[in-house]
C-alpha positions as CSV (number, residue, x, y, z in Angstrom):
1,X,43.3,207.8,42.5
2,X,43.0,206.8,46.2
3,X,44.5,208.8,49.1
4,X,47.7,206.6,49.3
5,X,48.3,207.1,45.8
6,X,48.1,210.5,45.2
7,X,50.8,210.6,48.5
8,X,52.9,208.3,45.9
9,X,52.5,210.6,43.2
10,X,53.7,213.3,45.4
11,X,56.7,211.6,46.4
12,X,57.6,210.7,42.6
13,X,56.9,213.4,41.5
14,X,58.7,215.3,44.0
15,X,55.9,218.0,44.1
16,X,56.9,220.7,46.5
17,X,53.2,222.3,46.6
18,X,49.8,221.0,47.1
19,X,47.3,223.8,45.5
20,X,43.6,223.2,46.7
21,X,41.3,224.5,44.7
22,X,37.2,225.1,44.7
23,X,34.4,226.8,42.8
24,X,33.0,230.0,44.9
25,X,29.2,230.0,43.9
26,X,29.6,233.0,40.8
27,X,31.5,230.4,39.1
28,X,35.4,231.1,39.6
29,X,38.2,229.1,41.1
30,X,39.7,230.0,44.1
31,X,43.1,228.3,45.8
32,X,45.1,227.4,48.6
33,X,48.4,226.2,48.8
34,X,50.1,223.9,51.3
35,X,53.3,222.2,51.4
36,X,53.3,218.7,50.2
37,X,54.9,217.9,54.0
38,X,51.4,219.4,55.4
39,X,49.5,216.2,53.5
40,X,48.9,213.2,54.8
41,X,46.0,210.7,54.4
42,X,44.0,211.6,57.1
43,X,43.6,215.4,55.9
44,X,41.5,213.6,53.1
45,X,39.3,212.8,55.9
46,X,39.7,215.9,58.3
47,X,40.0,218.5,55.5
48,X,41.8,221.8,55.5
49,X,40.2,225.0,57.1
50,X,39.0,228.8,55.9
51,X,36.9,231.6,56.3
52,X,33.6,230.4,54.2
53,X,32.8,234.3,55.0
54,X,35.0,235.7,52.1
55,X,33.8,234.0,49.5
56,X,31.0,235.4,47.6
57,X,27.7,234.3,48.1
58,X,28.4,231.9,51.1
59,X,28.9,232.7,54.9
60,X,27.8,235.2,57.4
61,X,30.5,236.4,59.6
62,X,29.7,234.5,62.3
63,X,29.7,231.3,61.1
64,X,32.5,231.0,58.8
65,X,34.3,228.2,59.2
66,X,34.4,226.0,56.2
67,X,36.2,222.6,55.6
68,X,38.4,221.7,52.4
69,X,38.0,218.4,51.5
70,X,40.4,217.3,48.9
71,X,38.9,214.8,46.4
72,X,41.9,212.3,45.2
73,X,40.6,211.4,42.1
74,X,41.3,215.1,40.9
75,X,44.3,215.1,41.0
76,X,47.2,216.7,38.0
77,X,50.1,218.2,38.3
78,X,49.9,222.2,36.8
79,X,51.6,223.1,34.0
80,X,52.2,226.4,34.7
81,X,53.7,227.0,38.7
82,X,57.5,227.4,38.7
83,X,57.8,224.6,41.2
84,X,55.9,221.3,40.9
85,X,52.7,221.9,42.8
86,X,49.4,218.7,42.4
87,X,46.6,220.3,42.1
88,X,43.4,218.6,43.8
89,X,39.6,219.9,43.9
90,X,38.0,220.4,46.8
91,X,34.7,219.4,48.0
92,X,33.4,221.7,50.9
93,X,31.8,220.7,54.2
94,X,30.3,222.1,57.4
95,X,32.9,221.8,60.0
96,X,30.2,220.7,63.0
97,X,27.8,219.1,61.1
98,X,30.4,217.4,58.8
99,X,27.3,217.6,55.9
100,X,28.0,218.8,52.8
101,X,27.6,222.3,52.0
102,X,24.6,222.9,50.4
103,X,25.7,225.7,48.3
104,X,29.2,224.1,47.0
105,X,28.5,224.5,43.0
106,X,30.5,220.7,43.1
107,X,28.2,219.5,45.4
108,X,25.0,220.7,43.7
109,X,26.0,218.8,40.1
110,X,27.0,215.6,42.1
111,X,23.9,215.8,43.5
112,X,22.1,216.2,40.2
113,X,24.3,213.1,38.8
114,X,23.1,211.3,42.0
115,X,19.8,211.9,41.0
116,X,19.7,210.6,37.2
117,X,20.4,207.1,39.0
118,X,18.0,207.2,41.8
119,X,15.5,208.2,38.8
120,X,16.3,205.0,37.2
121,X,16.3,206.9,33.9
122,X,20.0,206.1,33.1
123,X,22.9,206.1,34.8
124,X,25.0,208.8,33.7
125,X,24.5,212.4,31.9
126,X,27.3,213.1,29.1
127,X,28.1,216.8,28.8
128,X,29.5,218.3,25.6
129,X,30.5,222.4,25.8
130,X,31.3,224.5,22.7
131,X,33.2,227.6,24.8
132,X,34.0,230.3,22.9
133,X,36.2,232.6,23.6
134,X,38.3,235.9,22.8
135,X,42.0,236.5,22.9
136,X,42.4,240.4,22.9
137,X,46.0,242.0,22.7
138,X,45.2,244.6,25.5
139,X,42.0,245.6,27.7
140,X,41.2,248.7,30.2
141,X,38.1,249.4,32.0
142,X,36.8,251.8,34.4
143,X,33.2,252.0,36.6
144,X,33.0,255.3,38.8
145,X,30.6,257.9,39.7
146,X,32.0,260.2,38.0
147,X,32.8,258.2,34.8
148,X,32.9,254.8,32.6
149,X,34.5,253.8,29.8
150,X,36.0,250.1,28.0
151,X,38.8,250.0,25.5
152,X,39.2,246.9,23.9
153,X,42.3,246.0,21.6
154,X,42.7,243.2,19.4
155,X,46.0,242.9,16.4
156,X,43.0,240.9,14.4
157,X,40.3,243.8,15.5
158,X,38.4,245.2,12.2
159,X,38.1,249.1,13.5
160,X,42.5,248.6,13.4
161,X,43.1,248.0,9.1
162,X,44.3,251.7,9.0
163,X,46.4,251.5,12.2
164,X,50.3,252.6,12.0
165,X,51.8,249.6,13.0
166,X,55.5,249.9,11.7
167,X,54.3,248.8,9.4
168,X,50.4,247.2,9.5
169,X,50.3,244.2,7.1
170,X,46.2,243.6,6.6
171,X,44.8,240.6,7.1
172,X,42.3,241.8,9.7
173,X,39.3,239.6,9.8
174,X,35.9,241.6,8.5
175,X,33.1,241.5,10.7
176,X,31.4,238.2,10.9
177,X,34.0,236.4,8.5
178,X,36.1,235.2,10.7
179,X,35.0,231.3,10.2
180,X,37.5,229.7,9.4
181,X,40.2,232.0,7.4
182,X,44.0,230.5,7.5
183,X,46.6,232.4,8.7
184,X,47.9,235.1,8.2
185,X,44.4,236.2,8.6
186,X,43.9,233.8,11.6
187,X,46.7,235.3,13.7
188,X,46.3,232.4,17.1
189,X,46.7,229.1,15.6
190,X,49.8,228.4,17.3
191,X,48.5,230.1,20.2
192,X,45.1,227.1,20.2
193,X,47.6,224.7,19.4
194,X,49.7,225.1,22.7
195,X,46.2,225.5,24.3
196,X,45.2,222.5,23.0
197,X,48.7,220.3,24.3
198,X,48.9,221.4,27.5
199,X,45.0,220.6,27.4
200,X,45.6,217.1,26.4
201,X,48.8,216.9,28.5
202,X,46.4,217.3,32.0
203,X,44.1,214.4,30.5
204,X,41.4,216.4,28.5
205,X,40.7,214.9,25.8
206,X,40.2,218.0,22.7
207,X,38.0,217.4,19.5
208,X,39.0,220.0,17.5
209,X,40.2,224.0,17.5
210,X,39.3,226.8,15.0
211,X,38.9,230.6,14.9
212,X,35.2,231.4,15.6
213,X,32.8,234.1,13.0
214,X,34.1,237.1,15.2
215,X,36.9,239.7,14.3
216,X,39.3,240.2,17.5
217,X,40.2,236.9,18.2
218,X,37.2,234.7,18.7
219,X,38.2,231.3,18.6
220,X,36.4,228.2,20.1
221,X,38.3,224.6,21.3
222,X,36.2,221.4,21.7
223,X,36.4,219.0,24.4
224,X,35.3,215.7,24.0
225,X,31.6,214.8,25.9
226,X,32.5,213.6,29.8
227,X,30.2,213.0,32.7
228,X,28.7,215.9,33.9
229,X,30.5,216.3,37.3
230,X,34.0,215.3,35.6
231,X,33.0,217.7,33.0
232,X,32.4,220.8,35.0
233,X,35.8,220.1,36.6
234,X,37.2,220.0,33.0
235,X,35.5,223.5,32.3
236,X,37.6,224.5,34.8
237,X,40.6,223.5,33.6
238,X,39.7,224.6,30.4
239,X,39.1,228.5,31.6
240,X,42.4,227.9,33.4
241,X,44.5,226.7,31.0
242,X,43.2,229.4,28.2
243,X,43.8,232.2,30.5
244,X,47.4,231.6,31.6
245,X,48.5,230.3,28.6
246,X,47.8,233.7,26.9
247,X,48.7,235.3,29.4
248,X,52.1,233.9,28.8
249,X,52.2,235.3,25.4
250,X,51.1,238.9,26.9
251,X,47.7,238.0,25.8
252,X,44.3,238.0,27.5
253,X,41.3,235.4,27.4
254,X,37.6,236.6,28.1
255,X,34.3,234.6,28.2
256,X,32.5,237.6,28.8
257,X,29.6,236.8,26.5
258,X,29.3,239.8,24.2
259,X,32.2,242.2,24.6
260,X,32.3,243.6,21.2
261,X,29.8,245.9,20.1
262,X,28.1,244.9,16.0
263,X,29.9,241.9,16.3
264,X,29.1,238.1,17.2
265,X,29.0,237.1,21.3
266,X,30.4,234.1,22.5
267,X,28.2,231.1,23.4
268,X,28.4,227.7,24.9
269,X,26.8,225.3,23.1
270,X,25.6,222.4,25.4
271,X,25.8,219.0,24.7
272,X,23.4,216.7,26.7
273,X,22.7,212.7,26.2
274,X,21.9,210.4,28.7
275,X,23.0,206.3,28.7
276,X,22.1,203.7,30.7
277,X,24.2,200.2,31.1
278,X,26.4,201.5,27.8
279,X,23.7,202.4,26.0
280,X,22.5,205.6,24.2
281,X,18.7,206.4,25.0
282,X,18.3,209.7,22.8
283,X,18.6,207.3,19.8
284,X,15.9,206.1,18.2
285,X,13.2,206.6,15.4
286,X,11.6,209.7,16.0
287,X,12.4,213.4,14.7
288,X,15.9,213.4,13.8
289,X,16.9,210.4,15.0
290,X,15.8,210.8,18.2
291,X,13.5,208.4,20.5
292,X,10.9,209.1,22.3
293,X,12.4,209.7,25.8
294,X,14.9,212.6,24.0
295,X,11.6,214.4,22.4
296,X,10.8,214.7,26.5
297,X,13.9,215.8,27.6
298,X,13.5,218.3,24.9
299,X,10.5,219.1,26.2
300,X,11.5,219.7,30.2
301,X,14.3,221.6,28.6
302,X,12.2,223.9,26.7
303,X,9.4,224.4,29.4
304,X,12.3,225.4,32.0
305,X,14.5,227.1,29.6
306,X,13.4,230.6,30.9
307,X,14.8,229.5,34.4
308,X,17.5,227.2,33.4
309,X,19.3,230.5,31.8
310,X,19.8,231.9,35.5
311,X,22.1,229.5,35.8
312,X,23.5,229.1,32.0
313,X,23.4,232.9,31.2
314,X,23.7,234.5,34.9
315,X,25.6,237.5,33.7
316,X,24.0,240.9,32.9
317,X,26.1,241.1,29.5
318,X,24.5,237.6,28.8
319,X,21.4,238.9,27.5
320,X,23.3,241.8,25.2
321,X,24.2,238.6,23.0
322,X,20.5,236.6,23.5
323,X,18.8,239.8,21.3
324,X,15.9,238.4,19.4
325,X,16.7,239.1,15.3
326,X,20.1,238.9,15.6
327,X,20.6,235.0,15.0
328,X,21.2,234.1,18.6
329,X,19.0,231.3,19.9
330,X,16.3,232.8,21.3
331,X,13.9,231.3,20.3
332,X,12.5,228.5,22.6
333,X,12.1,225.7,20.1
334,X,13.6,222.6,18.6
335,X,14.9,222.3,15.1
336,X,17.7,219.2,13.8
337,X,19.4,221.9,11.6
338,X,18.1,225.1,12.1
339,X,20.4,227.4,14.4
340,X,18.4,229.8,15.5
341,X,16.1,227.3,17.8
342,X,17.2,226.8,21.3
343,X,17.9,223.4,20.8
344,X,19.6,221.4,17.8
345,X,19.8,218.0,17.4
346,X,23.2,217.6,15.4
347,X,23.0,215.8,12.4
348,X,26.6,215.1,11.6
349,X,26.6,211.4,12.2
350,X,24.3,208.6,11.9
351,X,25.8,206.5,14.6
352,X,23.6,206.3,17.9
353,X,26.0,207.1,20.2
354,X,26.3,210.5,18.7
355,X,22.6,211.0,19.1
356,X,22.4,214.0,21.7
357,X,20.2,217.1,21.9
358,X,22.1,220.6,21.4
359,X,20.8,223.3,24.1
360,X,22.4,226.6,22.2
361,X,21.4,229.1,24.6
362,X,23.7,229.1,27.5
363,X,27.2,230.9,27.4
364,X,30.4,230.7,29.2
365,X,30.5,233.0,31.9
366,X,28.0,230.3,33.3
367,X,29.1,228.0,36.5
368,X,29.3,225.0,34.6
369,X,28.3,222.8,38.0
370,X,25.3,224.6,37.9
371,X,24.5,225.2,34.4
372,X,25.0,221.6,33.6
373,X,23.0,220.4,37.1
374,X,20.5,222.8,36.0
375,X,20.2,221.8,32.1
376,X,20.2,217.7,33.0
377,X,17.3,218.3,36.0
378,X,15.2,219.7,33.2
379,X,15.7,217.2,31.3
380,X,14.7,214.4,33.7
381,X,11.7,216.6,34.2
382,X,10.5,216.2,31.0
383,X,11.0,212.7,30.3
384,X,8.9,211.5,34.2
385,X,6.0,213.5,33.1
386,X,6.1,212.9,29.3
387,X,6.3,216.5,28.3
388,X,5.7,217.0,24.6
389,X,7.8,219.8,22.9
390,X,5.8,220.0,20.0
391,X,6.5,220.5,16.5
392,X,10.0,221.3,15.5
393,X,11.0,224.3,14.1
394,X,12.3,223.8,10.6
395,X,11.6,227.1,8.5
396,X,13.9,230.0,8.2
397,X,12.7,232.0,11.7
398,X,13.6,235.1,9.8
399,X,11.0,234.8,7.1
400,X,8.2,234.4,9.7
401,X,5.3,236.2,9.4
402,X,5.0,238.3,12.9
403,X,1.8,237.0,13.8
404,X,3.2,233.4,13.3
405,X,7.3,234.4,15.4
406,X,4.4,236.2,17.8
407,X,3.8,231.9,18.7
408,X,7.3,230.8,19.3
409,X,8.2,231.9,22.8
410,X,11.6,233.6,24.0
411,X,14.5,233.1,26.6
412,X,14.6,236.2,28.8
413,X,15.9,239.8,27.5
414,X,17.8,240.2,30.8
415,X,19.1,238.6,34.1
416,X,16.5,240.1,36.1
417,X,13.9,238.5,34.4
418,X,15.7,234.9,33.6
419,X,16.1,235.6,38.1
420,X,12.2,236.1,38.1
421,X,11.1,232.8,35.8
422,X,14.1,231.0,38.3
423,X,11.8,232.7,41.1
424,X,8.5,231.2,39.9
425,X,9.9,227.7,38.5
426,X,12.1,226.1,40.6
427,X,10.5,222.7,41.5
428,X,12.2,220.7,38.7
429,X,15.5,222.1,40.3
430,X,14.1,221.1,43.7
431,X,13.7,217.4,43.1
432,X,15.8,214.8,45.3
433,X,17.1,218.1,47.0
434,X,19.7,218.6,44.3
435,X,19.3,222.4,44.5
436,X,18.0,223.4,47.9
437,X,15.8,226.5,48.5
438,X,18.5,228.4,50.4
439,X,21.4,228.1,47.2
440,X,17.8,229.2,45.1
441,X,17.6,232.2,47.2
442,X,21.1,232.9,47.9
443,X,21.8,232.9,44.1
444,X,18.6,235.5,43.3
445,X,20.2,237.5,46.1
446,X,23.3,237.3,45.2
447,X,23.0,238.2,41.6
448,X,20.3,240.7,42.5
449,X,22.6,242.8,45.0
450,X,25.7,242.9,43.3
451,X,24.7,242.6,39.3
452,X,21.6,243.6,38.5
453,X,21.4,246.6,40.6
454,X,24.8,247.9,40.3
455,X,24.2,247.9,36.5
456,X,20.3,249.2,36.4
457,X,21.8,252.2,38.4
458,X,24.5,253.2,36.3
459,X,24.3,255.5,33.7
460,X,25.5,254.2,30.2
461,X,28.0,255.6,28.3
462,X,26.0,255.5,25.2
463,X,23.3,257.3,27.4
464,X,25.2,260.6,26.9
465,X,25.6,260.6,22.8
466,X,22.1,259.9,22.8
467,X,20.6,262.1,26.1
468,X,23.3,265.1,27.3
469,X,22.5,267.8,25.0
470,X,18.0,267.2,25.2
């Protein structure tokens, strides 16, 4: 859509709102809403003002004045205000300089996208996320000095087959069986289904929606593969929509990766091809289909992997799912069916447009702008300087000898340390300026100050059943 159009929708449509949204650097949407009447096509020029200074990880004080700047072709109406509000997503910009803003998660992943071109690699990156998720009847949290505690509820939960519930009919998936039992035991299909409509009814185009291994209400829905920048906006959407549509039903959606204790975390399986001029370049005649150019995207992804999953797993509970011997992909190799390797190459079609590389580490608490900028700038990496990943892993990782797993190296067992590899390899993310040195820093202090630390200086609940009577 063009400026001028969107103002016709907004007349047709009779919207009475105009919600402006935009990713703060974490990774979470934030609005504000003007009456349509306060829109014309000049503020898609001169942008909307606020305080850059209260959103996490941006501003000082005194120089917080941020610009708004509404990109048309974002534009849908939401399904879920009470009056008819168009929603459009923001790019940000300095207010003096009128330059982008380096640290705008948006701007980052168009400038990776930007990048692929001016490579002369190909011409555009598809992106293909597997989000899981939970839908959990009722949660409650606390964090003081004094005390901590979680309580998690769930009508599917496994600890709840002997709960009174006037009265409690079974069907309770068992731990790790909850791929892909049908209802009764799968108590949210309907729930996926709307989900999935009001999904397709913004534009996003769904592939498929199941229950996922976990008890509790683990489910997963598909998107189809986009662009990357059009696909981070989807993600979006996606959390959006998943959230407030439960929400409506007196549910509630988490990504948190691994909420459950003993039982499976939720990933976010990443889907990455490149094409140039309509054409597939991961295809070929290599390992699994592949050609030679996806071996070396393989390869950058591999070699950066350790400081790609700042970005991809940036959250402290991240790494309480990414355990080594616990079938999360760990391990920092390539396999075409094995799912314990950090990268897959799915072999569920022949066709060479389906050929893409599977990067199975990252999960979706991530910022998808930067995950996905990240993920794609590693890839280019490999492929300009050729970087062999070696032999694939096809063997069953569990029946390794130790000397021989000793070989096959590991993503990080916590943020801090996925924040130091980010620390000491950052030049791949560097190139053409798509992440500068100040959002690098900004997002190791950022994360340092108000996750790592907070949580490294906590005792842990589990601390006193092990620790308060030694």
């Amino acid at each position: 859509m063009t400026p001028k159009e969107v103002l016709k929708l907004v007349k047709d449509k009779n919207v009475k709102m105009i919600d402006l949204r935009f990713m703060d650097f974490p990774g979470l949407w934030q609005h504000l809403s003007i009456p349509s009447s306060e829109m014309d096509e000049g503020n898609f020029e001169d942008g909307y003002g606020f305080d850059g200074s209260s959103i996490r990880g941006w501003q000082p004080i005194h120089a917080s004045d941020m610009l708004l700047i509404p990109d048309p072709a974002s534009a849908k109406i939401d399904p879920f205000f009470k009056e008819t509000t168009l929603v459009l997503i923001c790019d940000i910009v300095d207010p003096v300089t009128r330059q982008a803003y380096s640290r705008d998660p948006r701007f980052i992943a168009k400038k990776a996208e930007a990048y692929l071109k001016s490579s002369g690699i190909g011409d555009v990156a598809y992106i293909g996320p597997e989000a899981e998720f939970f839908i959990f009847d009722d949660i409650r949290f606390e964090s003081k000095s004094n005390k901590a505690f979680y309580s998690i509820d769930s009508i599917e939960g496994a600890w709840n087959t002997g709960r009174d519930e006037g009265p409690n009919l079974g069907y309770k998936p068992r731990h790790k069986e909850g791929y892909f039992p049908v209802p009764p035991m799968d108590k949210f299909q309907d729930m996926r289904t709307e989900m999935v409509l009001v999904l397709q009814a913004l534009g996003i185009e769904i592939e498929a929606q199941h229950h996922e291994v976990a008890t509790a209400g683990q489910c997963e829905i598909d998107m189809r593969f986009k662009p990357l920048v059009q696909m981070a906006d989807q993600l979006m959407w996606f959390k959006y929509v998943l959230k407030n549509v439960a929400y409506r039903h007196n549910h509630t959606v988490t990504f948190m990766p691994k909420p459950l204790f003993e039982d499976n975390g939720s990933g976010m399986h990443t889907h990455l091809s490149i094409w140039k001029g309509g054409n597939p370049l991961f295809a070929g005649d290599k390992y699994a289909g592949l050609s030679q150019m996806g071996l070396y995207a393989i390869g950058g992804i591999l070699k950066h992997a350790r400081s790609i999953c700042a970005f991809s797993n940036p959250t402290t509970n991240s790494y309480k799912r990414l355990v080594p011997g616990f079938e999360a992909p760990v391990n920092l190799a390539y396999s075409s069916r094995n799912r314990s390797a950090a990268i897959r190459i799915p072999m569920y079609s022949a066709s060479p447009k389906a050929k893409r590389i599977e990067f199975r580490t990252p999960d979706p608490s991530c910022n998808g702008y930067l995950s996905f900028a990240a993920c794609l700038m590693a890839a280019i990496d490999g492929i300009e300087n050729k970087i062999d990943p070696g032999d694939p892993l096809d063997k069953d990782i569990y029946g390794l000898p130790p000397e021989e797993l000793a070989l096959i190296p590991s993503a990080p067992g916590s943020l801090d340390e996925a924040l130091k590899a980010m620390s000491e390899d950052s030049d791949f993310l560097r190139k053409g300026d798509v992440f500068t040195q100040d959002a690098i820093d900004m997002w190791i202090s950022y994360k340092t100050k108000h996750e790592v630390n907070p949580v490294k200086l906590r005792p842990h609940p589990h601390e006193f059943a092990l620790y308060f009577d030694i």
